[in-house]
C-alpha distance (Angstrom), angle and dihedral (degrees) to the residues before:
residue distance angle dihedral
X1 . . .
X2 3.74 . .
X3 3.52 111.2 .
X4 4.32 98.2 166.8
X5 3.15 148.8 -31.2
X6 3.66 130.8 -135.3
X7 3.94 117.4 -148.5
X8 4.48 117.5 -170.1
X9 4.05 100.9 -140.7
X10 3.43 107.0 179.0
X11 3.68 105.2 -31.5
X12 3.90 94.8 -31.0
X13 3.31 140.6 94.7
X14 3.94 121.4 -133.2
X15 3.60 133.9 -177.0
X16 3.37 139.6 -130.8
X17 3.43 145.8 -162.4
X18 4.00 126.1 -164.8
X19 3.88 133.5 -140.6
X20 3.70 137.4 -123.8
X21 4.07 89.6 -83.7
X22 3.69 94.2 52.9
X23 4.10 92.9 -98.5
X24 3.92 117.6 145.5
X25 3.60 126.2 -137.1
X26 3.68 142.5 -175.8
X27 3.89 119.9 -104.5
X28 3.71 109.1 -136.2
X29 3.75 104.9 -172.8
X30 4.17 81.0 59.8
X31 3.39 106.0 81.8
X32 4.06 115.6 -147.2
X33 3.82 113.9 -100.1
X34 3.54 132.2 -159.5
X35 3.99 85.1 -146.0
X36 3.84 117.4 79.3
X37 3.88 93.4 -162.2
X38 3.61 97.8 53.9
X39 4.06 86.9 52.3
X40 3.89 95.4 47.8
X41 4.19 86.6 42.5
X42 4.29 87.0 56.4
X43 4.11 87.2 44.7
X44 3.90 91.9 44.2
X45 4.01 83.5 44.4
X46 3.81 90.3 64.4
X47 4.33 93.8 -124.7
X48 3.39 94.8 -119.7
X49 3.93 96.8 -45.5
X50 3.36 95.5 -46.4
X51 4.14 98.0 118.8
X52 3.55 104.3 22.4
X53 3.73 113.5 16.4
């Protein structure tokens, strides 16, 4: 099951989240971070419901 997905653009990493007909799209309200970890931490974390609630 897709959960994210985690694109590098131009040195940081944004997250994404993808709709009922398999489309991706950028998460705003995540701001893009040069650090990986701290991106998979705030999808692991749930962001306020948005991955695992």
């Amino acid at each position: 099951m897709p959960v994210a997905q985690f694109r590098l653009d131009e040195k940081a990493w944004k997250v994404y989240w993808q709709d009922s007909k398999g489309k991706w799209h950028f998460i705003d309200d995540i701001e893009p971070n040069e650090d990986f970890e701290k991106q998979l931490k705030i999808v692991d974390e749930g962001h306020n419901g948005m991955f695992w609630g």
